[in-house]
C-alpha positions in Angstrom: -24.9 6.1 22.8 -26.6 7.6 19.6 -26.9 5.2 16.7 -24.3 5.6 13.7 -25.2 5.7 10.2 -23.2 3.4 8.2 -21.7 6.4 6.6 -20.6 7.5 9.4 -19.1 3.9 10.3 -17.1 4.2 7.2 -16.0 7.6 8.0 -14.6 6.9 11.1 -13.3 3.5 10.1 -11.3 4.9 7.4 -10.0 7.7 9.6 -9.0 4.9 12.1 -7.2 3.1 9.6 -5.0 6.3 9.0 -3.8 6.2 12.8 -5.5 9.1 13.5 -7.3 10.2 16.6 -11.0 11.6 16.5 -12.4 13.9 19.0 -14.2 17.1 19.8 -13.7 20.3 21.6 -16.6 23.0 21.9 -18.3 21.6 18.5 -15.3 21.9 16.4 -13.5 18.5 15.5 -10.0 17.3 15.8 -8.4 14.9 14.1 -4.7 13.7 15.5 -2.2 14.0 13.8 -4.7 16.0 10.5 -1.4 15.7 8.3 -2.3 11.4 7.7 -6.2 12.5 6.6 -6.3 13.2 2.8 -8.2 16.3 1.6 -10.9 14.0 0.1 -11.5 12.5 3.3 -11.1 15.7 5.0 -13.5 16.8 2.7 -16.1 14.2 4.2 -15.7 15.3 7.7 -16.7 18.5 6.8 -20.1 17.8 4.9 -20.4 15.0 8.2 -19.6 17.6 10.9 -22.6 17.5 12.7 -22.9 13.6 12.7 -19.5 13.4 13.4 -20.5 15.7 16.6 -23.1 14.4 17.7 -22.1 11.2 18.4 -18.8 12.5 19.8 -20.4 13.6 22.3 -21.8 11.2 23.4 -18.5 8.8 23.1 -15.9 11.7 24.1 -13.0 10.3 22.3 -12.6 7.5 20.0 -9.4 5.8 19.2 -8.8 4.2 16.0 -8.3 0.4 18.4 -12.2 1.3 19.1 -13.7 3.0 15.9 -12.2 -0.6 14.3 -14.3 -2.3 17.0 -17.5 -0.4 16.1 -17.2 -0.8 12.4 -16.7 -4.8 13.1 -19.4 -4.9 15.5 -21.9 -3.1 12.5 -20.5 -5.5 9.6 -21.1 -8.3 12.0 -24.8 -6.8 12.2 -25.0 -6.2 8.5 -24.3 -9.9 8.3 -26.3 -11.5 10.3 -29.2 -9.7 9.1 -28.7 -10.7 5.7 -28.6 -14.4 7.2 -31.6 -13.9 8.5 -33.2 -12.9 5.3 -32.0 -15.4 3.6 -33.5 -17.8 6.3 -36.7 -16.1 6.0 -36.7 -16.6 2.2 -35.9 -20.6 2.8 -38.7 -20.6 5.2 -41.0 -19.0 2.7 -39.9 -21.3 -0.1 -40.6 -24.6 1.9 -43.7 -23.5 3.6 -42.3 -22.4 7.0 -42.7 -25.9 7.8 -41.8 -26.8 12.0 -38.3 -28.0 12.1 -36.3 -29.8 15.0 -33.0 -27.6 16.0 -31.8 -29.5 18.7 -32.6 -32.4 20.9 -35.1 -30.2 22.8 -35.5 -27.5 20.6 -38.1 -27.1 17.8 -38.7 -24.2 15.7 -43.0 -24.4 15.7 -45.0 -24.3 12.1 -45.9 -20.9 10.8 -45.0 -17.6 9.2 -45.5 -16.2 12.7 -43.4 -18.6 14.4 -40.9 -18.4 12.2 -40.6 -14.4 12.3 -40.8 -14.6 16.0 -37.8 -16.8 16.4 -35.6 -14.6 13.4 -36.6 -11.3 14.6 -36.0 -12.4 18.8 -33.7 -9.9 20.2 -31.7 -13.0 21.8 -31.2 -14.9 19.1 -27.9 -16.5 18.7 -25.9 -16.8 15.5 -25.2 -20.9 16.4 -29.3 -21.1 16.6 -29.2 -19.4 12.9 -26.9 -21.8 12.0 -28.8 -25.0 13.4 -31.3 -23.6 11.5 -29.6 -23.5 8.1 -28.4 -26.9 8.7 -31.6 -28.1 9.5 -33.3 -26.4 6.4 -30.3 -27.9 4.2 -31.5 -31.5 5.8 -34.7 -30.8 4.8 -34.1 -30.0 1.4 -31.5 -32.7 1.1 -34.4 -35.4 2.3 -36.9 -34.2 0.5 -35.2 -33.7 -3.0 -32.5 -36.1 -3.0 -30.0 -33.7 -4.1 -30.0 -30.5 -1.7 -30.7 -27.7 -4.4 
């Protein structure tokens, strides 16, 4: 399945939220029922078309219980990427420094080590968050006050 832009996200999010049913037919799109879509939104499909298009194609038909599911699953994206900025702004501040994550688990010294484990393709947002606990610890032991 093609990538969406987060314009097109929106798009379709907002078109779910109407009730209203998104699909194609020989490159020419349908929305069902068109009466709930607003002429400013209607408007945006237009300039979208082609977007809007391509990715239908690949999808076939996408009901507004589904686009919903795409647009969380992108914000839930969206999010965790900005955590993982954020983490690698902590790191940078305390010297990527290794730090224990679990009984077993270490994160190792290093700005490589570091980008390795944020940038993993299987990381896991409770590993993110043993992180930020852990880097909170830190900072807690280390200044007394946690700021």
């Amino acid at each position: 399945m093609d990538k969406m832009t987060p314009s097109v996200f929106e798009l379709l999010n907002e078109i779910a939220k109407l009730g209203v049913k998104v699909s194609h037919q020989s490159g020419n799109l349908i929305l069902d029922p068109a009466s709930k879509v607003p002429p400013s939104t209607i408007e945006r499909v237009r300039e979208m078309k082609s977007e809007l298009v391509k990715w239908l194609t690949n999808a076939q038909t996408v009901h507004p219980e589904h686009q919903q599911m795409f647009t969380l699953i992108a914000m839930m994206k969206q999010a965790q990427e900005r955590l993982v900025r954020a983490l690698d702004d902590e790191g940078r501040k305390i010297g990527w420094p290794r730090i224990q994550l679990s009984t077993h688990l270490h994160l190792l010294e290093g700005e490589q080590n570091w980008k390795i484990f944020l940038t993993h393709p299987c990381r896991d947002p409770d590993l993110l968050k043993l992180l930020l606990d852990a880097i909170l610890l830190k900072r807690t032991a280390y200044t007394g006050s946690g700021k």
